[in-house]
N, C-alpha and C positions, 0 to 999 in steps of 0.2 A: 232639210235638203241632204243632208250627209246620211242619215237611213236612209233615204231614194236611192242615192246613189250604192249604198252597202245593199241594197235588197236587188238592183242591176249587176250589181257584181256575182252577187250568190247565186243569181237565175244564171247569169252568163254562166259558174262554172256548173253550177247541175245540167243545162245543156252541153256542156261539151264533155262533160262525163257519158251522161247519154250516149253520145256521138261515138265515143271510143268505144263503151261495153257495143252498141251495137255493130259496130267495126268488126270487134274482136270476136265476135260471136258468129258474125259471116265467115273470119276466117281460121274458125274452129275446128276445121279439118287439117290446114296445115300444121296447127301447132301440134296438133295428134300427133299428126307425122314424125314432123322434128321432135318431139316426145319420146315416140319409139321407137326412131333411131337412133336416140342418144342413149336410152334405156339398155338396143343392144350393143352398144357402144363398149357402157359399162360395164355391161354380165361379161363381154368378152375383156376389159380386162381384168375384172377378177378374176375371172379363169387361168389366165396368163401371168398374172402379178406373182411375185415370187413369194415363197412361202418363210419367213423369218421368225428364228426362236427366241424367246425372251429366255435370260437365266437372271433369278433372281437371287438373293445372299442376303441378309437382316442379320447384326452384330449389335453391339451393345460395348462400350469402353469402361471398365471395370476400376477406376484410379484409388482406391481406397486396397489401404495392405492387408486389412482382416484383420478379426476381434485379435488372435494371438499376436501377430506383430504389432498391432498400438498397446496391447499390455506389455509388450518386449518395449517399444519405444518411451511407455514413464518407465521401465526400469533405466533404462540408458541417461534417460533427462536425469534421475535422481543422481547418479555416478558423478555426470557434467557429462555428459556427450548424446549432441544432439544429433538424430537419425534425418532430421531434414521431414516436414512434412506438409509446406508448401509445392506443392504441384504446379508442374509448367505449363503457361495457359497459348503454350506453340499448340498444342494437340487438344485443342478443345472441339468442340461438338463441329461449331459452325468451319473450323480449319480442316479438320480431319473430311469435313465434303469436301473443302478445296482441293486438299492433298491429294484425293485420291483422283482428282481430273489432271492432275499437275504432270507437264510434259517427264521431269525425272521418274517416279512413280510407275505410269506407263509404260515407258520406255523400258524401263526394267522387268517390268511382268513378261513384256514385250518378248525379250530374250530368253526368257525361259521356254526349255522342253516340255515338249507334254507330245501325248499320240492319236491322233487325231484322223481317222478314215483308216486307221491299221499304220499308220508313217509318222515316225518320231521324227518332232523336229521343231525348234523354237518356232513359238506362238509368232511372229513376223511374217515368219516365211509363208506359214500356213495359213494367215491373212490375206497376202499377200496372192497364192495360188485360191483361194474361195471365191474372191470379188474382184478376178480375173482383170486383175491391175496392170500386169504383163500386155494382155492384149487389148486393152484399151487407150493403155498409154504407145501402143506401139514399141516397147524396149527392147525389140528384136533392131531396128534400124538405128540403137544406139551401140556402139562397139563399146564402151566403157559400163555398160548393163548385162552385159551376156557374160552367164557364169557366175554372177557378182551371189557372194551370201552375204545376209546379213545378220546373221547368229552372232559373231563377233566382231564387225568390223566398228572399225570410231573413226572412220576418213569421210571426209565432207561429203559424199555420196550416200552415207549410210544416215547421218545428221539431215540430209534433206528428203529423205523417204523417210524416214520416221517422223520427221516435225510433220508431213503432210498425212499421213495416216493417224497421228495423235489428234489432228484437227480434225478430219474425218470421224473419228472415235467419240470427241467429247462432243461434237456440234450436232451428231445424228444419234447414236445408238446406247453411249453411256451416261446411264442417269444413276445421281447419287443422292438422297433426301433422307430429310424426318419421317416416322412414318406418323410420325402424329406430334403436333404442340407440345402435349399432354405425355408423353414418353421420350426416353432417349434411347430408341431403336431407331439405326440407322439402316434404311435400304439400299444397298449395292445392283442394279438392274443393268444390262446389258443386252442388247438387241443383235443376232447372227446371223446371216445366211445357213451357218451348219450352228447344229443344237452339244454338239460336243466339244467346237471351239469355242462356243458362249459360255458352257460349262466349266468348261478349263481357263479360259483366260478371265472370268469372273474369282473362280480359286488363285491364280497369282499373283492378283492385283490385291488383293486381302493380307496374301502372305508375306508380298512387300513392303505391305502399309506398316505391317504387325514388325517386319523388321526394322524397319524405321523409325518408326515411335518406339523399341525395346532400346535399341541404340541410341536415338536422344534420349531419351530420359535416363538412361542409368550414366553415361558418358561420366557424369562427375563420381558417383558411386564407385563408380569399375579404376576410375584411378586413386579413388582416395584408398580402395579394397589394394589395387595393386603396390601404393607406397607401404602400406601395414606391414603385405608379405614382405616385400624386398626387405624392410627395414628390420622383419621378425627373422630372417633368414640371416642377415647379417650380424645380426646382436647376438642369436643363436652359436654361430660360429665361433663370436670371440668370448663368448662365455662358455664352450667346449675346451677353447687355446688356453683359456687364465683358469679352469679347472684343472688343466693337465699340467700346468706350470705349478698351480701353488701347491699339487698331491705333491710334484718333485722334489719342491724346497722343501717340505714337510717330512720327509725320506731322508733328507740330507740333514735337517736342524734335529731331527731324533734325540741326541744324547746333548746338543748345546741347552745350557742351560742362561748363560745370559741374553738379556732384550736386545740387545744390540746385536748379535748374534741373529735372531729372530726379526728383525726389521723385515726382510724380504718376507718373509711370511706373514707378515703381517699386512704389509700391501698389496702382498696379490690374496689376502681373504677379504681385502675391502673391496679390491676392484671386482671379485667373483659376486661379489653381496649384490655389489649395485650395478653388474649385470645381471644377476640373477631378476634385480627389481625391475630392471627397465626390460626384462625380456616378458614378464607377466604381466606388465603393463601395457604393451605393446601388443601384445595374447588377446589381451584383454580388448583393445582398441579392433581389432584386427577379427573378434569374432561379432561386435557390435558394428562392423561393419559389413561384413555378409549378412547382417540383420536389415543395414540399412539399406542395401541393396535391393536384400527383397522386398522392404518397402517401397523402393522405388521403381521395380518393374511395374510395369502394367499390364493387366490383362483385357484382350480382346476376345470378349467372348459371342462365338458365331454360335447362331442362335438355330437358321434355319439356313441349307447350304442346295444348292440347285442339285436337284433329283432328274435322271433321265427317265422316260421323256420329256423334255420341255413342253412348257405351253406355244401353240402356234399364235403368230401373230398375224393371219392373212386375210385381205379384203372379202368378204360373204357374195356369194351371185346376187342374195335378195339388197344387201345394201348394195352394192354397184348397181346395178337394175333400175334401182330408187333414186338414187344420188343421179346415176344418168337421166331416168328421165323427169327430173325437176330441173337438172338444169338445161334439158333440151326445151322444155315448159316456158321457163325462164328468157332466156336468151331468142327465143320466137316472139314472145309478146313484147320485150323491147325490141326487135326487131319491127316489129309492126305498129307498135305505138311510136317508135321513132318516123318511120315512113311517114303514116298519118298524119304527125307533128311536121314533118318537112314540105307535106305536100300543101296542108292547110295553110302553110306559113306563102310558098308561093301563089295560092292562087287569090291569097289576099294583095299582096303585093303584084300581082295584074296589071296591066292597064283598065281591060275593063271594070277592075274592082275599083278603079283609081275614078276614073271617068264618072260611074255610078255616087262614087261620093261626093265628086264634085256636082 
């Protein structure tokens, strides 16, 4: 009984397949239509669709000091003084993409000059005039918008165009990634309306990152380098003072002949001694740490840097053409399988279908 009933079902739906391909087939000229209207739908707006340049940038993050400075750093370990060669894992691969979406980052590329259509002038502004943000937000019927630059400004007006244009930046146009599992080449791509603002504000987002990360990472370096000097500059000085002191007593004690006599001279050659020690020692500390320094820069080394012309990014006639008319294809046939599906549904619900059954 239950095969009866599964082999009534399957005949049911192979006749109502039937039912629709032959529907559909009758009304195979409409769907033409809507086809090829939608087809020039599309070709018309790729034609019109605005033409946008990709600038791309591929780097590479360089944390290793080179053969010479780790042969410099076991000299140093041998002494007792370590160069530090734990590396900070703030700037590692997967942070350094974060970084470079990151509102400060941005911001700051942001405000850099650059010349762009022959007119110098921080990458904001120049944003700003490209994707005609002025006249779509209306900022002429705003009185605290008119005149306003934002090259320098940090007042709450300038904090809330920029947060919405960094939002803008990272959610459509700026993409940061691996270019592979299997390497650590990182791509930098940026998507413009103009092909030498995407050029250029691709370069100062680089050059930020690069200042950023030179700055953390040496931070402790550049202070331990700057205690050496000061402390070499002052040891230096009072071992100039206690030279000049112990020549004088030594000019003066000339013909004494008892120690007692020679006590002073004798204490300032001790104290000359051991500043003369702590100033070579401190020499010493002070050139292994311009060592350690440059262990601890980092280099970013940019691999492959956007070349004008850029590639265009813009929709094809033949794909618009296509893309239109599959979806005018599309959207006709459920159009007409839905009809069909509505109408068959009332005319079982009837009365006369009702009456018949009964």
């Amino acid at each position: 009984m239950q095969r009866y009933d599964d082999e009534i079902q399957l005949k049911d739906i192979l006749i109502k397949f039937s039912e629709y391909k032959a529907f559909l087939l009758k009304k195979k000229f409409l769907i033409f239509i809507s086809s090829f209207l939608f087809c020039i739908v599309g070709v018309i707006f790729a034609i019109f669709s605005d033409t946008k340049y990709n600038a791309e940038l591929t780097f590479v993050v360089e944390q290793d000091g080179g053969a010479s400075v780790g042969a410099m750093s076991s000299i140093a370990n041998l002494v007792g003084f370590d160069l530090g060669g734990v590396q900070s894992s703030t700037f590692s691969q997967s942070n350094i993409i974060e970084l470079l979406k990151s509102r400060g980052v941005i911001v700051s590329a942001l405000v850099q000059d650059a010349k762009i259509n022959g007119e110098t002038d921080c990458l904001i502004e120049h944003y700003i005039e490209i994707n005609n943000i002025k006249e779509k937000e209306d900022w002429d019927d705003y009185d605290f918008l008119r005149g306003i630059s934002f090259c320098d400004n940090n007042g709450y007006i300038y904090d809330s165009i920029s947060g919405v244009i960094w939002k803008e930046l990272i959610e459509d146009d700026l993409t940061v990634e691996l270019r592979s599992d299997e390497s650590n080449i990182i791509t930098l791509s940026y998507t413009s309306l103009n092909q030498d603002f995407a050029r250029e504000f691709v370069k100062r987002l680089i050059d930020q990152m690069i200042k950023m990360y030179i700055i953390h990472e040496t931070s402790q370096a550049n202070n331990t380098l700057d205690f050496y000097q000061d402390r070499a500059d002052s040891v230096f000085a009072e071992l100039e003072i206690a030279e000049q002191e112990f020549a004088r007593v030594q000019d003066i004690n000339r013909r004494i002949i008892k120690a007692t006599g020679r006590l002073k001279e004798l204490q300032l050659m001790r104290r000359v001694e051991v500043l003369n020690t702590m100033y070579l020692e401190i020499v010493k500390n002070l050139e292994l740490s311009k060592i350690a320094l440059l262990n601890k820069t980092p280099i970013i080394n940019i691999i492959d840097e956007p070349i004008l012309p850029l590639e265009e990014d813009k929709t094809s006639i033949f794909l618009g053409g296509f893309l239109g008319g599959l979806l005018g294809a599309f959207f006709s046939l459920c159009y007409f399988v839905v009809k069909k599906l509505f109408r068959d549904t009332l005319k079982e619900n009837s009365p006369n279908s009702l009456s018949q059954s009964l």
